[in-house]
N, C-alpha and C positions, 0 to 999 in steps of 0.2 A: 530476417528478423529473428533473434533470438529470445524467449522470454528464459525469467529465471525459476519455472516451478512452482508449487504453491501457489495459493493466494489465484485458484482457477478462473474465478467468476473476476479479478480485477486483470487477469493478462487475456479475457479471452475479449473486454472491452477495449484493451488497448492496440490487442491486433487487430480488432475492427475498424478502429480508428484511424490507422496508420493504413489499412488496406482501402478504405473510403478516401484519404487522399494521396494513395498511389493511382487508384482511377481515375480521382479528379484530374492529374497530373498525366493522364498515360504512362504511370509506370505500373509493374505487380510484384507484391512484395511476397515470397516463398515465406513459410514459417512450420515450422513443427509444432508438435500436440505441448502442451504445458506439463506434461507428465514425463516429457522425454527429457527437458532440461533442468534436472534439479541440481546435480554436479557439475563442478570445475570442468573436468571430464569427458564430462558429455557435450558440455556445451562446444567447448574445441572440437569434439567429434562434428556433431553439427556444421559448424562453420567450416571443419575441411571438407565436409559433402557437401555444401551450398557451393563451394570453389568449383566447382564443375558447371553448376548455374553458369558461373563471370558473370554474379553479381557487381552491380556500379556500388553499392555503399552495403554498410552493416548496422543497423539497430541491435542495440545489443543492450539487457542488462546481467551483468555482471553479477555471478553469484560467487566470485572471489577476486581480491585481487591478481591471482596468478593468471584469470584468463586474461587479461587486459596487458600486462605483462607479456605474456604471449604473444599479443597480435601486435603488440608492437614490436617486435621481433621477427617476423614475418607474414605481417597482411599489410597489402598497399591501401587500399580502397580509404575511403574516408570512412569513421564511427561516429555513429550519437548513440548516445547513453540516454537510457532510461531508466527511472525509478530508484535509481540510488549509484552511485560514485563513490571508488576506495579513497581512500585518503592519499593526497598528492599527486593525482589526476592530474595529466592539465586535459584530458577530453571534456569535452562537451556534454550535459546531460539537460533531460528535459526531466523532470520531475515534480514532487510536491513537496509545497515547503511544510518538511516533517517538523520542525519544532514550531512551528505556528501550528501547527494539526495538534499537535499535543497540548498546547494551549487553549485550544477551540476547547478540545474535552473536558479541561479540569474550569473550562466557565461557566459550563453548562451544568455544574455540579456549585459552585459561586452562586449562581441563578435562583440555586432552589431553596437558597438562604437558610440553607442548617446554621443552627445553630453552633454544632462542634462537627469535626468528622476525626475522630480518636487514630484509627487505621485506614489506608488502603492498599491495596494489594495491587501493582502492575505485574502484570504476565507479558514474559516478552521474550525473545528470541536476542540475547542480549550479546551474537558473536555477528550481529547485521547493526552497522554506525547508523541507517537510516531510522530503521528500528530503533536506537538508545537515542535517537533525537526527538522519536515521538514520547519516550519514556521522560527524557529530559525536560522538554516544554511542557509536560503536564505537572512532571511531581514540584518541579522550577514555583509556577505561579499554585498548584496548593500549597507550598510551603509557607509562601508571604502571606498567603491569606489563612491559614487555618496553623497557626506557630506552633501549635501544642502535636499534630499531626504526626502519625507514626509512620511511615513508609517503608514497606517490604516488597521488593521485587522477587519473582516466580520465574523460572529461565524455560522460555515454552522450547526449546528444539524447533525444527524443523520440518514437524508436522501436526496434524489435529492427534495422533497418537500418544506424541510424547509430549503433549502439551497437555492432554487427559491424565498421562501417568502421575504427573505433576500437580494435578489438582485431587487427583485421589489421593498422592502423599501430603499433600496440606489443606485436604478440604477441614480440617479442624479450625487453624488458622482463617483460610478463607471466609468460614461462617463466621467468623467474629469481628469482621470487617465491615465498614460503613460502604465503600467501595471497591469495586473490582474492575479494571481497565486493562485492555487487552490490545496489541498496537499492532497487530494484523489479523487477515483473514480467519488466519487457520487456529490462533488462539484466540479468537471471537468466537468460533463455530464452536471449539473445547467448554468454553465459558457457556455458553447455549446451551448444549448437550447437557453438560453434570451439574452446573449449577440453578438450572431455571428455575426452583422450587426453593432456593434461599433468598429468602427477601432483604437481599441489599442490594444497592445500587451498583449498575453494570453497564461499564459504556464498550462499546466493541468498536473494531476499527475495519473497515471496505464493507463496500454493497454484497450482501446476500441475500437468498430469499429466505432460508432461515433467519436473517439476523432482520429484515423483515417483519415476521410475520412473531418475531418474539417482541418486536415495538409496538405493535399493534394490541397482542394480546398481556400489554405492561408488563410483560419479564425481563424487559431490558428498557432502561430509560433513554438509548437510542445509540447512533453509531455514527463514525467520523466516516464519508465517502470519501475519495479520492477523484479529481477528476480525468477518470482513465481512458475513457473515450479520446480525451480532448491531448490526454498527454502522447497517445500514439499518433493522432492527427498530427501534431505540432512537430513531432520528432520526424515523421517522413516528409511533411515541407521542407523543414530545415535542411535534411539530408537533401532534397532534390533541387534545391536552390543552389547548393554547394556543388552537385553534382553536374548542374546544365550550366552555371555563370559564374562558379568557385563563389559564391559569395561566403566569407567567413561563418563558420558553428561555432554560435554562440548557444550560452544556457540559457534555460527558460524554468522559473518557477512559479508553480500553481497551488495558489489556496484549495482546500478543502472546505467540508461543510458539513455541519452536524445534520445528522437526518433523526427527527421524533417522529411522535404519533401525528402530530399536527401537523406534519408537513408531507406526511406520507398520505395524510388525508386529502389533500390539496390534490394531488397526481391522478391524473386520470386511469391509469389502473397501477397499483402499489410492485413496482419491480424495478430493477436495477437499470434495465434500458431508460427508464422514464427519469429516472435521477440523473443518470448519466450524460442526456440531451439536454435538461437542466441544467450542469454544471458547464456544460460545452456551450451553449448561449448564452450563458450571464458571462463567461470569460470572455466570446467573443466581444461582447459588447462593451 
């Protein structure tokens, strides 16, 4: 299992997932630290050192399309895809449906039945398509609903770093904003960090405890989860069903769910495992 970097606290639920029904299964899934695969690069390093395992399959998401490219050039084994898929794929991915996540967020701004919302600002990592579909589904439905709406996109990089530089070069702007939306981890944590003390509206996107314990203490009117548990779970099924009776990889896509103060109150103690088992029983069901 390869994850793609970033976004710590959402690949370390998913390789939990996937290693929960490698056991159930009798199998065991090898993975490396999340900090080792941020690069093309690295992650082909990775998978030629897994070759030595003679691993049966490969989980894998893709932090460009050149590795995928790659392995279909020289890896036999079967892949499932997680979390996001280049354009013109035909592999399999298990994921979340990102323009429906972007949707969920700009409802719960709908909800609060402003009156006007003049600007918003999305911060987003805008050279990841998964990423520009959470940005799409949100700005898509504020547009119909708020016509007058001014929308300016923030381009976070690749890390909590360069996603800070980027709010420090328009924290002008940002202050003059009704909203600010952020469609991952690491531009959620930046949004947390620099802006906690401007009072506008701020939805973030994956479970953290920081992003947390800023819903709790109202500096963030909440954040879109991802159900990551359940997307690693589903993705080593798949694989291992294909792997012991060839049954065909197909995709799988999973709603998301906005997490507030209200529902963070509900959970028997306020952390991302407890969302995460939530997410993973209501889709069971």
């Amino acid at each position: 299992m390869v994850t793609a970097g970033g976004g710590h606290t959402f690949w370390n639920a998913t390789t939990l997932g996937a290693q929960k029904a490698a056991t159930d299964n009798g199998y065991q899934i090898i993975s490396r630290g999340t900090y080792e695969s941020t690069t093309a690069s690295a992650q082909l390093s990775i998978i030629n050192f897994f070759q030595n395992y003679k691993c049966d399959g490969l989980i894998l998401a893709p932090n460009e399309k050149s590795v995928v490219d790659a392995l279909a050039l020289n890896y036999d084994k079967p892949i499932m895809l997680i979390d996001r898929k280049p354009e013109n794929s035909q592999l399999p991915v298990v994921k979340t449906n990102d323009y429906f996540a972007g949707e969920l967020a700009a409802k719960q701004l709908i909800q609060l039945s402003q009156k006007t919302i003049d600007l918003a600002v999305v911060l987003n990592n805008q050279t990841e398509a998964h990423l520009n579909q959470r940005a799409l589904g949100f700005t898509n439905l504020l547009k119909q609903t708020f016509s007058q709406v001014k929308l300016k996109h923030l381009h976070s990089g690749r890390s909590v770093g360069s996603a800070r530089e980027m709010i420090f070069q328009q924290e002008e702007l940002i202050r003059s904003a009704q909203v600010v939306y952020a469609t991952n981890e690491l531009g959620s944590l930046a949004l947390n960090q620099d802006l906690a003390e401007i009072e506008n509206i701020k939805i973030g996107f994956d479970c953290h405890p920081a992003l947390i314990k800023a819903t709790t203490a109202n500096k963030m009117l909440g954040f879109i989860s991802q159900n990551a548990f359940q997307i690693g779970y589903a993705s080593a099924v798949k694989l291992i069903k294909n792997i012991e009776s060839q049954t065909p990889l197909t995709s799988l896509y999973l709603n998301s769910m906005f997490i507030d103060y209200a529902f963070i109150q509900k959970l028997p103690e306020p952390n991302c495992k407890n969302i995460y088992q939530y997410l993973a029983h209501t889709s069971s069901n």
